[in-house]
N, C-alpha and C positions, 0 to 999 in steps of 0.2 A: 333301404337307403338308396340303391339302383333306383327303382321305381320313383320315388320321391325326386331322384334327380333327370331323372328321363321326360318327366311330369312338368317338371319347371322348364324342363327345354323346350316341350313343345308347348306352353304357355308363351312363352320369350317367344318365338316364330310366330304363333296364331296373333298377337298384338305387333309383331313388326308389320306383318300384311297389311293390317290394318291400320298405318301411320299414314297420316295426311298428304306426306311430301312422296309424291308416284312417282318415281326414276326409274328407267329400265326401257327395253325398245317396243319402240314406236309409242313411247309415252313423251310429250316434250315438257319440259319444266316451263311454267309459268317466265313471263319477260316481265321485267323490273326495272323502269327507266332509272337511270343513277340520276341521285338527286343531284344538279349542278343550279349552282346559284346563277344569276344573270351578272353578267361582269360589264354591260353597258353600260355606258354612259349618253346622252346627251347635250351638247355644248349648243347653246344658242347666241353668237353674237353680234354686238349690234353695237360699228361704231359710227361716231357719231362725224357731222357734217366737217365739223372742224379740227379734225383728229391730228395730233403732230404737227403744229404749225411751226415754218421756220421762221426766219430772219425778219420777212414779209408778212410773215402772217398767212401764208399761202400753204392748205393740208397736204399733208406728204400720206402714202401709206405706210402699216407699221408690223414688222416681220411676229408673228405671237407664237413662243414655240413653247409647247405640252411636255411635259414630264410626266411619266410614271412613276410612284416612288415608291418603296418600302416605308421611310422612315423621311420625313421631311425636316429634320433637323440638321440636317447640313446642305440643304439647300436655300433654307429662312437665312443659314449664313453666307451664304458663299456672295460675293459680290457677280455683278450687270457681267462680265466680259467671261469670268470664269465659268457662268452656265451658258452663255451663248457659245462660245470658242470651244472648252475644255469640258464639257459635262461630264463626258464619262469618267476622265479622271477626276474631275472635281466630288462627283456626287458616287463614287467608286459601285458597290454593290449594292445600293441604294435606289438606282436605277433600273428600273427593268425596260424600258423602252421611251423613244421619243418622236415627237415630231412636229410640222411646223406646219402655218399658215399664213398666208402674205391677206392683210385686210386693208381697204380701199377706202377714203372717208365716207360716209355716210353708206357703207354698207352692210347688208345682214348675210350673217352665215349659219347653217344649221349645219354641223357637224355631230353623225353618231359613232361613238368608236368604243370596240369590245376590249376589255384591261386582259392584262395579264391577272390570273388569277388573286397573286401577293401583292396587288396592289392597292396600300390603306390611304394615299393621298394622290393629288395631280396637282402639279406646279405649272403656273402658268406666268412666262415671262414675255415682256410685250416691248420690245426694239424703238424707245419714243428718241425724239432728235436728243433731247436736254433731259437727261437720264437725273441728273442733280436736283431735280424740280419735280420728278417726276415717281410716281408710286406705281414701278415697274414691276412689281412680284404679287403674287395672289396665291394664297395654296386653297384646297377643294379638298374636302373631307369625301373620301368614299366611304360608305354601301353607294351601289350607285347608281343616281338617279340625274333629274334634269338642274342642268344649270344656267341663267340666264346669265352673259358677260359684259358689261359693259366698257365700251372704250370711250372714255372721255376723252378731252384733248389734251391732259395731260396725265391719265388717271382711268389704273383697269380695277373692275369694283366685279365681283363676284357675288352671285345669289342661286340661292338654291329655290328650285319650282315645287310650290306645293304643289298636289294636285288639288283641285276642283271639288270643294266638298256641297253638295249641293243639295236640297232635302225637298222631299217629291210633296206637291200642294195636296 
């Protein structure tokens, strides 16, 4: 019964030696990049000649500030003053990050910018004279890829970029 169990022990050892995974010194374990998804984004916008016109008719530029969101339903709600002014209390834990851009009539901007991880949408609120008239709010669905913006002149319109499917002759 000794022998039988002395037998299995060194069976168990002569196959542990020989297990794939070599650890021990001056052996080094294989590197394994951790998979991390790409948290990029690409913002392309493009406004337009006559963007915000006032009283005259004369384009002003228009303040367009970014949201990171968790969960975009209390931002589709919140009114024009409360996300500009009050965001973080308005949009509380909802928020992971923000920030802003001042655009110019008739110019284009390429913006690339890495999300926080928990990030499933981007709100996008655009500072027009005559807010009343005007379709101030946009949200952006992440995974995340490119998005083209446009700024009309009273009216921010949001699209996502395919890419380029193109079939060789």
């Amino acid at each position: 019964m000794i022998r039988r169990g002395v037998l299995a022990t060194l069976a168990l050892l002569v196959l542990a030696g020989c297990s794939k995974d070599e650890t021990g010194p001056g052996v080094t374990p294989p590197r394994v990049a951790p998979a991390s998804p790409s948290t990029a984004v690409t913002l392309y916008f493009s406004a337009a000649q006559g963007l915000n016109p006032g009283a005259t008719g004369q384009p002003a530029p228009v303040r367009v500030r970014l949201f990171e969101l968790k969960n975009s339903a209390g931002f589709s709600r919140a009114d024009y003053f409360a996300l500009a002014e009050r965001a973080s209390q308005t949009l509380g834990s909802d928020l992971l990050d923000q920030d802003e851009v001042l655009l110019q009539p008739g110019e284009q901007l390429h913006l690339k910018r890495e999300l926080d991880p928990a990030t499933r949408q981007i709100g996008l609120v655009v500072g027009y004279r005559e807010l009343d008239q005007a379709q101030w709010r946009s949200v952006l669905a992440v995974p995340p890829r490119d998005y083209q913006i446009s700024l009309d002149v009273r009216a921010i319109r949001a699209d996502a970029v395919l890419p380029s499917t193109r079939t060789a002759p």
